[in-house]
C-alpha positions in Angstrom: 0.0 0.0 0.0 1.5 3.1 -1.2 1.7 6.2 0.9 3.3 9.0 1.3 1.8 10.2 4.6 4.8 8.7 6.8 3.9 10.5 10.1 4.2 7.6 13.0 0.5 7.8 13.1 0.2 6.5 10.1 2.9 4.4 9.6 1.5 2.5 13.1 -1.6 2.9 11.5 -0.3 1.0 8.3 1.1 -1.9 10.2 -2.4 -2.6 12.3 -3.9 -2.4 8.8 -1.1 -5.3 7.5 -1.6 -6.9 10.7 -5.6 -7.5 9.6 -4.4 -8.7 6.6 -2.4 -11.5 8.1 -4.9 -12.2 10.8 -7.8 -12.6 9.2 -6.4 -14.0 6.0 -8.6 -16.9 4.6 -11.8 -16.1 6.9 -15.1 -17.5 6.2 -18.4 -17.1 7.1 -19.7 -20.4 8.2 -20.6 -22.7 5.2 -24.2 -22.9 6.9 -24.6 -19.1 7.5 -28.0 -17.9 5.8 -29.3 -14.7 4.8 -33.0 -13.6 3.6 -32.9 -13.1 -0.2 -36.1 -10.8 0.2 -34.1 -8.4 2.2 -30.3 -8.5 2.2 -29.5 -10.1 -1.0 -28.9 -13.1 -3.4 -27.6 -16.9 -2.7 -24.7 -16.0 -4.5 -23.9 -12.8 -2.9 -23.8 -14.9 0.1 -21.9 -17.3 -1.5 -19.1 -14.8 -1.6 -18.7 -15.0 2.2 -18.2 -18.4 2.4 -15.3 -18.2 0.0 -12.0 -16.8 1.4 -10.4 -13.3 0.6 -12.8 -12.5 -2.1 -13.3 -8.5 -2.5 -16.8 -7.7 -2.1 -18.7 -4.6 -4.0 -19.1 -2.0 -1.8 -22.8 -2.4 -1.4 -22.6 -6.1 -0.3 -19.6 -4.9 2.2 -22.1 -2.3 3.5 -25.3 -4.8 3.8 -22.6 -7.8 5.4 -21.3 -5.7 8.2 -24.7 -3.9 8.6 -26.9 -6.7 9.3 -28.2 -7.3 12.4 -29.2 -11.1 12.0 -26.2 -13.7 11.3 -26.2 -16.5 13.0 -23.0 -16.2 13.7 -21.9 -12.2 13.2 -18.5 -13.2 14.8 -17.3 -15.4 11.7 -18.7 -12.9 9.1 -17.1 -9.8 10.9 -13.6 -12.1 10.6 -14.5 -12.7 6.5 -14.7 -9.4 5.9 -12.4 -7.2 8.4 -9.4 -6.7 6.4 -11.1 -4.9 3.8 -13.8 -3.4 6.1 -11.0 -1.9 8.0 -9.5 -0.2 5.0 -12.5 1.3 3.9 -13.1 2.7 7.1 -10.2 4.3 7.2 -10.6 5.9 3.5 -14.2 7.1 4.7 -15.7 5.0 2.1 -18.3 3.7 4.8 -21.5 5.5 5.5 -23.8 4.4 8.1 -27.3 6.0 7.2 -27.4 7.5 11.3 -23.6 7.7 12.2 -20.3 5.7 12.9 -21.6 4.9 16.0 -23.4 2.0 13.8 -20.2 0.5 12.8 -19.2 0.5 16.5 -22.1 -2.2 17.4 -21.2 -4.5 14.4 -18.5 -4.8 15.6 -19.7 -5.1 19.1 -22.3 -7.8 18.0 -18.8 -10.1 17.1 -17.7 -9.9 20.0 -14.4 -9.1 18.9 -12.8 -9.2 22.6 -13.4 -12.6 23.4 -12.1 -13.8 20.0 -8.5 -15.7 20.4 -6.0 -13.3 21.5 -4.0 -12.9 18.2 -7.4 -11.9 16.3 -8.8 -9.3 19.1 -5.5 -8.0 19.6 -5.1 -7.2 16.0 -8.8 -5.8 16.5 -7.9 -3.7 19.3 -4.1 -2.1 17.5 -6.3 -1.2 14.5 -8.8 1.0 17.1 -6.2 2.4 18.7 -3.8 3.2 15.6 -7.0 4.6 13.7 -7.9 6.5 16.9 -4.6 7.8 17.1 -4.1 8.6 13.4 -7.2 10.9 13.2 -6.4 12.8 15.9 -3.2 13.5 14.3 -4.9 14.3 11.0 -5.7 17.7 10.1 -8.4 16.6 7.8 -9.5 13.0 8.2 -11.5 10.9 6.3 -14.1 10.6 9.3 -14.6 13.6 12.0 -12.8 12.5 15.3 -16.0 12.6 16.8 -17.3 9.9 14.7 -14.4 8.0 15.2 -14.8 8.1 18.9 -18.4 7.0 19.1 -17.2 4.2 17.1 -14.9 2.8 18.9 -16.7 3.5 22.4 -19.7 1.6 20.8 -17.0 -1.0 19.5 -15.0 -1.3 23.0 -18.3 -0.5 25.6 -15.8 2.3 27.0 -15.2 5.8 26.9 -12.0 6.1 28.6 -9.2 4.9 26.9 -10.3 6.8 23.9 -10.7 10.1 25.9 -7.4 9.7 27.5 -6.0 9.5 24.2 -7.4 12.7 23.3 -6.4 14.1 26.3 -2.8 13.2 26.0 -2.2 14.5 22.6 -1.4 17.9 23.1 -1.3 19.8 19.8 -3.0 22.2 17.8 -4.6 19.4 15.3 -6.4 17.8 18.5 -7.3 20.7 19.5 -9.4 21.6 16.5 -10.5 18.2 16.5 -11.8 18.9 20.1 -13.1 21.8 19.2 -15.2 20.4 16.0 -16.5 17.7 18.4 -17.7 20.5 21.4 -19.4 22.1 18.9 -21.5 19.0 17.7 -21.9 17.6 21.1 -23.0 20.8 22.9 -26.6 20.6 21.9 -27.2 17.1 23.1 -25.0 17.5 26.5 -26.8 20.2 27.5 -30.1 18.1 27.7 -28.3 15.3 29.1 -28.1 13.0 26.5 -25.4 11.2 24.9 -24.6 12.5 21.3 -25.0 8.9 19.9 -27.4 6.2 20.3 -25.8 3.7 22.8 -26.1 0.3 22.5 -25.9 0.5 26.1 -25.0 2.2 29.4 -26.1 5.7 27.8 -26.4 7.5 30.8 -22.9 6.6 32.2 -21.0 6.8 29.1 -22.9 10.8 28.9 -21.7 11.7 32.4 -18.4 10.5 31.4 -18.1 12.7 28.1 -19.7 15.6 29.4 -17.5 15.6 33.0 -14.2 15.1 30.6 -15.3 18.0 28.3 -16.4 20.4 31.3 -12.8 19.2 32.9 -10.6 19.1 30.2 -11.8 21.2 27.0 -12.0 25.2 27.6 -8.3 25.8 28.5 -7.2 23.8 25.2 -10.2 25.4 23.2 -9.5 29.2 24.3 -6.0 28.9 22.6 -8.1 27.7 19.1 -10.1 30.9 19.7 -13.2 29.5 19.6 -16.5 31.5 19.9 -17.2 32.5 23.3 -20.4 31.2 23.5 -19.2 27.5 23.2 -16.9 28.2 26.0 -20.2 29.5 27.8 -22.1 26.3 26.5 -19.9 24.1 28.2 -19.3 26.0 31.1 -23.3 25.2 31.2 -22.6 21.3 30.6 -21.2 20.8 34.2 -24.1 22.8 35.9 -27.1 21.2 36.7 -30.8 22.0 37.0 -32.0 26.0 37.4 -28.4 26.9 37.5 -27.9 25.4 34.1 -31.0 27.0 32.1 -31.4 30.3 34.3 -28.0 31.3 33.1 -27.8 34.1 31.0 -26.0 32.4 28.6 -28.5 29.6 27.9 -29.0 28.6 24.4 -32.5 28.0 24.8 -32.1 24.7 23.4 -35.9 23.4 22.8 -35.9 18.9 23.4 
């Protein structure tokens, strides 16, 4: 794979992407796996998946790791990862809601309890892609995509946000910004700014207590607009003192 972005970021990000290749080399779905024909596509369309390191269209990538409904999602996840994964990474993957979609396929495999070769190669891609679009200053998919993603994908918030947190330059600080800005909306009404396959209300506290505590110092140097300062100033107040403030957005939910 050519490429003449040879940052660390994306060299490391390069070798997880190799490292799919080799792990996950001569998958298969399971030769009894079965689909509906009605709804997600043809006998030999599925036939494809049962036959190793085939390259799929990019519709019947998008309809394989979007289904809900395989028998056994693990298997069909491990078929298709190594070219899944590069896609993602070239933002050639697009969930009709958001990213966050991507996270719970992978979830539904239930990548972590795979042997340890296959979710450790799982885990180096998160964390290299993680790490690579935080260093990118225009990335294929918005960080904050990325990091609902692989919160969905991992069931945690932290290591991703103490990524973020340790990464102290200018391109994570716009990325931080951008994200602020989409988040504020749904923080201030208490809601996570993805749908969570579960534990929404812990995984919101979490985001909004680490933006409250970590975001305005990095953000004021990014001159950002003052009201999204004020905004999440507003995130870590609660009840009258939140929407009595003069700078409430007068967000209608």
């Amino acid at each position: 794979m050519t490429n003449f972005d040879d940052t660390p970021a994306r060299l490391r990000l390069d070798r997880a992407l190799d490292r799919l290749d080799v792990s996950f080399r001569g998958m298969t779905a399971r030769s009894d796996e079965t689909q509906c024909d009605c709804h997600w596509g043809s006998e030999e369309e599925l036939a494809r998946l049962k036959v190793p390191d085939v390259v799929l269209a990019p519709d019947l990538l998008r309809r394989t790791w979007d289904a809900p409904d395989w028998s056994d999602h693990g298997a069909v996840l491990r078929r298709i990862l190594p070219q899944f994964a590069r896609a993602l990474v070239g933002g050639l993957v697009g969930p009709m809601f958001g990213m966050y979609e991507v996270g719970r396929s992978f979830a539904r495999g239930h990548w972590q309890q795979w042997p340890a070769q296959q979710s450790a190669a799982v885990g180096e891609f998160l964390h290299a892609w993680w790490a690579h679009t935080l260093d990118e200053p225009d990335p294929a998919v918005p960080a904050y995509e990325v990091l609902a993603l692989c919160a969905e994908a991992s069931a945690t918030l932290s290591p991703w946000l103490s990524t973020w947190e340790a990464l102290e330059h200018r391109v994570a600080d716009r990325h931080l910004a951008e994200a602020a800005a989409h988040w504020e909306y749904d923080l201030l009404g208490d809601q996570l700014p993805w749908e969570a396959w579960e534990n929404a209300d812990a995984l919101c506290t979490e985001l909004a207590a680490w933006l409250v505590r970590h975001a305005s110092a990095r953000l004021r140097a990014e001159e950002v607009p003052e009201e999204l300062l004020h905004r999440i100033r507003l995130i870590g107040l609660t009840g009258p003192a939140r929407w009595t403030d003069p700078h409430w957005p007068h967000h209608r939910y």
